[in-house]
Structures are given as structure tokens and as C-alpha cells.
C-alpha positions as CSV (number, residue, x, y, z in Angstrom):
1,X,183.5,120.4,-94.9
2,X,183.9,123.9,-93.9
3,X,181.3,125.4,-95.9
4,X,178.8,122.6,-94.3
5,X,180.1,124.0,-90.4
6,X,178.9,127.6,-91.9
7,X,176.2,126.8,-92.9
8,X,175.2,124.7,-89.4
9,X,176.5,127.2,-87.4
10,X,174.2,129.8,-89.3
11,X,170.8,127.6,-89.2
12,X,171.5,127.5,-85.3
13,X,171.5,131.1,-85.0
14,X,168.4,131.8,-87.2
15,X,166.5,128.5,-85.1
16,X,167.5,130.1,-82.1
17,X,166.5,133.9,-83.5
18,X,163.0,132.4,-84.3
19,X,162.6,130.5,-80.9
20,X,163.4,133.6,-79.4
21,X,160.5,135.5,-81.2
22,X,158.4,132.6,-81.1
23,X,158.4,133.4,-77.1
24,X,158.3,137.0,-77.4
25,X,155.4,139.3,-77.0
26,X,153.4,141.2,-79.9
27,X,154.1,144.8,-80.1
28,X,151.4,147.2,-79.4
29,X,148.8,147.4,-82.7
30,X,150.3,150.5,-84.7
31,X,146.5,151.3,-84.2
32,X,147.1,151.8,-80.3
33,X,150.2,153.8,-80.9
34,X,148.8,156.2,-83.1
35,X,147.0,158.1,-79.8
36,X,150.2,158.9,-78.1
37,X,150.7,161.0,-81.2
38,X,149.2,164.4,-79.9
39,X,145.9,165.6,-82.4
40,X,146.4,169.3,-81.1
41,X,149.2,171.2,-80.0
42,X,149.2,175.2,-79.5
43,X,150.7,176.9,-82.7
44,X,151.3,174.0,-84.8
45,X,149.1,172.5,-87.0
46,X,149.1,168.3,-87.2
47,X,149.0,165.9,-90.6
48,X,147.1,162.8,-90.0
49,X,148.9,159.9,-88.0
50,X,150.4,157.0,-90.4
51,X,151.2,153.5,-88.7
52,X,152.6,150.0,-89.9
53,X,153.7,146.8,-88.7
54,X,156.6,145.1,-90.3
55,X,157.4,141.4,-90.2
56,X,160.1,139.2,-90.6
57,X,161.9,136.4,-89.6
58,X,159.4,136.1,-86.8
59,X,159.6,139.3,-85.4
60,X,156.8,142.0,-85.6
61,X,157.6,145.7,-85.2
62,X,155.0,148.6,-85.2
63,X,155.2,152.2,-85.6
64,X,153.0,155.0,-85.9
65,X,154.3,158.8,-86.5
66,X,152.8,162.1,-86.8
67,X,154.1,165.7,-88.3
68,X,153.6,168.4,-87.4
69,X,153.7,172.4,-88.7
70,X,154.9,175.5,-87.4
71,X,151.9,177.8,-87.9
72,X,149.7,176.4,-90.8
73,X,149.7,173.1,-93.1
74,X,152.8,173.3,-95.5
75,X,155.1,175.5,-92.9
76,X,158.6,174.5,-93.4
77,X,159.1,174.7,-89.7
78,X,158.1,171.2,-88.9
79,X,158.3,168.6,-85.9
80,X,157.7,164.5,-86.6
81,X,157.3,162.2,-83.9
82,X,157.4,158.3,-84.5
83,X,156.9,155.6,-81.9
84,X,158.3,152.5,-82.8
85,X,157.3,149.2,-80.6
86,X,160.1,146.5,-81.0
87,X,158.9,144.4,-78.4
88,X,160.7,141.0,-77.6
89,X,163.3,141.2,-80.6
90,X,166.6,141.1,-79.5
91,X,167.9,142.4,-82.6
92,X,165.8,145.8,-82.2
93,X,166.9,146.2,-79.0
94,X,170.6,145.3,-79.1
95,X,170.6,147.7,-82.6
96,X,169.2,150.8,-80.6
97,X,171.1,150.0,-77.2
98,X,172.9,153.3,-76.7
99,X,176.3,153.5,-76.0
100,X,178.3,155.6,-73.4
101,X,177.4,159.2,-72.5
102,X,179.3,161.4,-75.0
103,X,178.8,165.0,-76.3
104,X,180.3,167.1,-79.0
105,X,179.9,170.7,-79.9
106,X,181.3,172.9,-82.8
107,X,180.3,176.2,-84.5
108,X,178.4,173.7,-86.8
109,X,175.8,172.3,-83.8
110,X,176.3,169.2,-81.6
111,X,175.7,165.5,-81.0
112,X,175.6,164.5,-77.5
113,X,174.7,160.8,-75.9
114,X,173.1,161.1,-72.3
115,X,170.4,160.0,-70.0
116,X,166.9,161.5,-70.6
117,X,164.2,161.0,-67.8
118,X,166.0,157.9,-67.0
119,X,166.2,156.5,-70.5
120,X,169.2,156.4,-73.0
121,X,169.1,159.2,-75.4
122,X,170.9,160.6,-78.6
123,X,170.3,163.9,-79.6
124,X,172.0,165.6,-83.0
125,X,171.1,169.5,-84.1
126,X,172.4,171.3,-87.1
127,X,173.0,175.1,-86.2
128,X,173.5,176.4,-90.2
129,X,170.4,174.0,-91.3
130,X,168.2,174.6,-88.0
131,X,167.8,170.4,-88.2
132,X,167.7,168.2,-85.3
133,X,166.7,165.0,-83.9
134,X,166.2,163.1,-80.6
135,X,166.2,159.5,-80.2
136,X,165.5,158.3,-77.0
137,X,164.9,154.2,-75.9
138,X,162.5,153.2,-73.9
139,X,162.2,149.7,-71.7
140,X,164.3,148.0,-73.9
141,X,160.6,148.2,-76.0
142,X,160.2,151.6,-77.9
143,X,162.2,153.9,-79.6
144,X,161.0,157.3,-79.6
145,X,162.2,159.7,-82.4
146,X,161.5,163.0,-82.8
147,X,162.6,165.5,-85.7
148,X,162.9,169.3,-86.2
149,X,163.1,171.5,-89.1
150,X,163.7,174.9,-89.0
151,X,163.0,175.3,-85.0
152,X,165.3,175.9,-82.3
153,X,167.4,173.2,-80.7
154,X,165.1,173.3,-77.4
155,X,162.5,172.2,-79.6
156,X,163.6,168.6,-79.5
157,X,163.3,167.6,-75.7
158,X,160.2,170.1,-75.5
159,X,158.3,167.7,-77.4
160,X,159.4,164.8,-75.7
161,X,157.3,166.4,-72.6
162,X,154.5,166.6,-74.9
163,X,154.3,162.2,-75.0
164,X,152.8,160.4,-72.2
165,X,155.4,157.8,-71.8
166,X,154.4,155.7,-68.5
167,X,151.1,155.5,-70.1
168,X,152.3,154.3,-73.3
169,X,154.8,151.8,-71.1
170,X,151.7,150.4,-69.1
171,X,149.8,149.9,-72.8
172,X,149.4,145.9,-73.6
173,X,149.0,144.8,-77.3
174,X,145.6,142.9,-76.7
């Protein structure tokens, strides 16, 4: 008997999970996100853009990402930039939610939790390895993530400038 109540009580949540989807929107084409992705940017050299879309359980998610080297193609020093659109799933958004503002900092780097232009951000950097990353949500829609190797810890939020967010906010997926 109590095996059958689990089992309702789960097919109610994943009905209700794929109503909820079914009335959601469609993320941005992974095609349309790929633009927001810079082609040129002084002293670095870009790979091409990638993209995807992922589906399950009736919820779409697309993403499209660029790197990015220091100098010339191959450079260690790298940046990589991925846009992720996780539009009307719950589960994406209460996953990358961010918590309260926090920071940390030892001789080893720092991990701090605070708002960026408005927008809840995480950003970690690794002083002995030079590695970083910045993850920033956007409209309860995109997450933003940004990664450094072998650059400075300003790098991170300096590339952040670099994205045209109110224009990629304003973009619709037809």
C-alpha cells in the first residue's frame, strides 16, 4: 500500500513537471545564441562557436560557447564563454538560484557570492593555478559562465562587459 502512495505521489510530480513545461516557452535556438559569443576581441584569438539543445522530460535547454586564446590558437592562456537558455524550467532555474552573498579569501584564491549588474553571481579564482570562473544568472532565463586559464583574476568580470546582455534578454526564440 505504501509503495502504491510513492509511486502516486511521484507520477503527480512528473504530470505536474511536464504541465509546467508544456506551458513554458522555447529557449532561444542555440543558433541565435551563438552571436552573443564575440568573433573578435583585441589580443585573443577565437575557436569556432559550438551550440546544442538538450531535451528531456519536456524541457528544452540551449547553449552555445566559445574559447578563446591569449595571443594565438593553442595559447594556454584561455577564456570560454557559454550561454545557456533554460527558459520556463523550473528545475534550471531553482538549480542555479544563487544563494546569499558570501565571500572567502585565503593565500590559495577566493570564492565569493554577490550581485553583478543587478544579477546573482558566483565567482571562484585559483591563485597557485591562475583558474577562475564566473557564473552569473540572468532573468531567471540564462546562465552565463565564463572561464579563465592562466589570466589574472580581473579577467573574469572583464569579459562579462564584453557580452551584450539586455540585447540577449530582449532576444525571442522565433
Amino acid at each position: 500500500m505504501k509503495r502504491q502512495s510513492w509511486l502516486a505521489a511521484a507520477a503527480a510530480v512528473l504530470l505536474g513537471a511536464l504541465a509546467i513545461a508544456q506551458e513554458a516557452g522555447e529557449p532561444i535556438p542555440f543558433a541565435k545564441l551563438i552571436p552573443f559569443l564575440p568573433d573578435k576581441v583585441d589580443g585573443f584569438v577565437a575557436d569556432k562557436a559550438e551550440g546544442s539543445t538538450t531535451a528531456a522530460m519536456g524541457f528544452k535547454v540551449t547553449t552555445g560557447s566559445r574559447t578563446y586564446h591569449q595571443g594565438e590558437k593553442g595559447s594556454d592562456k584561455t577564456v570560454s564563454v557559454r550561454i545557456t537558455d533554460g527558459t520556463g524550467n523550473q528545475f534550471f532555474g531553482a538549480a542555479h538560484a544563487m544563494g546569499p552573498e558570501f565571500s572567502h579569501q585565503s593565500t590559495d584564491g577566493y570564492e565569493k557570492r554577490f550581485q553583478l549588474d543587478a544579477y546573482p553571481a558566483l565567482e571562484k579564482y585559483d591563485n597557485h593555478g591562475k583558474t577562475g570562473s564566473l557564473t552569473v544568472f540572468v532573468s531567471d532565463r540564462f546562465l552565463i559562465e565564463i572561464e579563465s586559464n592562466g589570466l589574472d583574476s580581473k579577467a573574469l568580470q572583464e569579459w562579462w562587459k564584453k557580452l551584450d546582455i539586455e540585447k540577449l534578454k530582449a532576444t525571442k526564440a522565433s
